[in-house]
N, C-alpha and C positions, 0 to 999 in steps of 0.2 A: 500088350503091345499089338499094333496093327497086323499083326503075318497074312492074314485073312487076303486074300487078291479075292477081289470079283470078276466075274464076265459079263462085257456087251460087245454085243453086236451092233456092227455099222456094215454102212454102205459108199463106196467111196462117193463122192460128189465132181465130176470133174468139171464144173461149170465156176463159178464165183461169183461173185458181184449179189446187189440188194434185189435184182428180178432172178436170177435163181434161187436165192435165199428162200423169198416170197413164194417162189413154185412149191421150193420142196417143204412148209410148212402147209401148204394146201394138201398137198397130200400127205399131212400128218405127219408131216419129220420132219427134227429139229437139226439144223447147220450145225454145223461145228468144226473145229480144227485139230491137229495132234502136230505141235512143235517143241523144239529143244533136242537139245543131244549133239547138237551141231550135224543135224539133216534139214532137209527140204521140207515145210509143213505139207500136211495132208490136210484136204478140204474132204469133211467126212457130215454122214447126216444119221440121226439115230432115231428110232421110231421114237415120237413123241409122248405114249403112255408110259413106256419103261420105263424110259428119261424122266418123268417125272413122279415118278414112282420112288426112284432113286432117292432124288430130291428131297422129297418127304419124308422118305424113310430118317433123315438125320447122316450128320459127319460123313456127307458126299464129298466136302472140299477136303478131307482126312483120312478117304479110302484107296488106298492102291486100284486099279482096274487094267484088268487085261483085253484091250478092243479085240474082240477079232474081225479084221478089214480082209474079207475076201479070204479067208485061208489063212491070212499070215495075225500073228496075234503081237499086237505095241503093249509094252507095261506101260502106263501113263499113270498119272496122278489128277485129277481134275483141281483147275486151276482157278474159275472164274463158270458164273454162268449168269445169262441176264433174262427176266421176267418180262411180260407185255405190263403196261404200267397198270390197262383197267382191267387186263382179264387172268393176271397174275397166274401167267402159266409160262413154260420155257423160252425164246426165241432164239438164243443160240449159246452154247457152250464153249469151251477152250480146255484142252487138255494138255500137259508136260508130257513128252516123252524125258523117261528115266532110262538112264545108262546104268547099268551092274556098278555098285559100289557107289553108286552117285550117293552126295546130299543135298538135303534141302532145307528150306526156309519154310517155315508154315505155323499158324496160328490154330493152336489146340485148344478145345473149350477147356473150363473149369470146372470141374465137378464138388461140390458141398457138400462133406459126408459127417455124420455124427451130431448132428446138429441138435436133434432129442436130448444128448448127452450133456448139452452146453450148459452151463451152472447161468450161464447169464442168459440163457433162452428158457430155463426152470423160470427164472424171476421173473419173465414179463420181456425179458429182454427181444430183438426181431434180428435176424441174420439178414446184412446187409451186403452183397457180391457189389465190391468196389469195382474191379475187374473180370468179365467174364471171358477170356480168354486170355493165353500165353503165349509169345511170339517165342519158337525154339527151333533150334537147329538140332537135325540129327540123320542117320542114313535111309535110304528110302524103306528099309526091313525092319526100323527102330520107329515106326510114327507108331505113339502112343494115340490111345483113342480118346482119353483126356486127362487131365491132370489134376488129381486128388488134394483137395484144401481138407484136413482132418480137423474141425470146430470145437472138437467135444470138449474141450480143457478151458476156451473161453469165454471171460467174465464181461460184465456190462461195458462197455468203452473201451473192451478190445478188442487189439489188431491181429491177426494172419498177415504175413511179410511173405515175397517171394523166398527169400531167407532160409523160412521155415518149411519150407516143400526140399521133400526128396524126392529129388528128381530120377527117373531109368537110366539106369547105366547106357552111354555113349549118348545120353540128349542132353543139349546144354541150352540154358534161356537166355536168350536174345533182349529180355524187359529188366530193369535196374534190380538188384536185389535189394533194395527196400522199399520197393513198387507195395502197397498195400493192396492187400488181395481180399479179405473180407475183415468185415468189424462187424460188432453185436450192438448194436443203435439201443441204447436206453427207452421203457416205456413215457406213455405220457404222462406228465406229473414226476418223472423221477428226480429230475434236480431240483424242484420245491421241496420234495421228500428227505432228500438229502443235506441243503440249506437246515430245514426245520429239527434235523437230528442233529447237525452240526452246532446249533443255536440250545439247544437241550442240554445237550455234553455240556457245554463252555459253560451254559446257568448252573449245572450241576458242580463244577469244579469253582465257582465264585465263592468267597471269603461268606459264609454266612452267621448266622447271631451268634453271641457266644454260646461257648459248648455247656452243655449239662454238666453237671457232676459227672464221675467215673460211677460206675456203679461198683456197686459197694462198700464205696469211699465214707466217711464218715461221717455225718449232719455236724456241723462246726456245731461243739459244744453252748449252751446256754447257760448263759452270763449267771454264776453262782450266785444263791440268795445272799443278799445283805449281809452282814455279822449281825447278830442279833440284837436287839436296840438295851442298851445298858439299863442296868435298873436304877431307879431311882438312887441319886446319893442317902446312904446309910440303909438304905436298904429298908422292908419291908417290917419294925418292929412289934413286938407282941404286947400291946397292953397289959 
């Protein structure tokens, strides 16, 4: 489970608009805001190495953070952040402030675990992430860091169901529970493979010539000799 909070540091921004923005990315720091909680947003700017440091690290949009603005420290959540199109680095952020006991809505990646184990990934078989991520509601001390798809039991052409996830106690998922979450995709050649064995069986079960004998059983007797051919009437006299 998430419990981890991070720290950054900010600087308040008390300017707005798109030519302050532009200032403060010149000197290296990225815009950004902290709203929610039903307060007044803060216009904040964060050095831009850290910031995207963050970034890279992975499950920025899934980590608690604690700014601290001048002394005083916001629990936020980071909500959104957007990239320069060609130089694919930060241009400004947005963060949730969280209230005590607050929840929230948030999309948790999927993790694939046992997949070596899969009887249908032994055969040839490929794990296929139908879904990489899960939309779940839960409290802001309950975000899981992702959500475990266990493989290892499935065979060629089959599914992982949201269904079949256990889920942490007090998260609950926001996507349909028969959402299919992964399948084991068949190699190539496998359904000619399968056709040809099915065509095999069926020729091996067809009516074929008549059967042999039993063994054992006994060679149908041959047809007794003749009775012996009579002798001549009166038979053979002695001179």
């Amino acid at each position: 489970m998430a419990t981890t909070v991070k720290e950054l540091k900010a600087t308040a921004r008390p300017k707005s608009g798109k030519g302050a923005a532009r200032a403060e990315r010149r000197a290296g720091r990225v815009p950004g805001v902290i709203y929610g909680n039903n307060q007044p947003p803060l216009t904040i700017s964060i050095e831009d190495r850290e910031l995207r440091q963050r970034i890279l690290a992975g499950r920025f949009l899934t980590t608690l953070v604690d700014i601290d603005l001048e002394g005083k420290k916001h629990r936020v959540i980071p909500r959104d952040y957007h990239l320069d199109p060609v130089k694919d680095f930060p241009i400004h952020v947005d963060f949730m402030r969280l209230g005590e006991g607050a929840t929230i809505r948030i999309s948790v990646p999927l993790h694939v675990v046992k997949a070596e184990t899969s009887p249908g990934v032994k055969r040839g078989g490929t794990v296929n992430i139908v879904a990489h991520a899960i939309e779940l509601e839960c409290g802001v001390e309950s975000i899981p860091q992702s959500i475990e798809a266990d493989v290892g039991s499935l065979e060629i052409g089959h599914s992982l169901h949201l269904a079949d996830i256990k889920l942490p106690a007090g998260v609950k998922a926001l996507t349909r529970e028969d959402a299919t979450l992964v399948t084991i995709v068949p190699p190539s050649g496998y359904a000619e493979e399968q056709k040809a064995a099915a065509a095999a069986a069926a020729a091996g079960a067809a009516p074929g010539a008549a059967a042999a004998p039993a063994a054992g059983a006994a060679a149908p007797a041959a047809a007794a000799p003749a009775a012996a051919a009579k002798a001549p009437a009166g038979g053979d006299k002695k001179k």
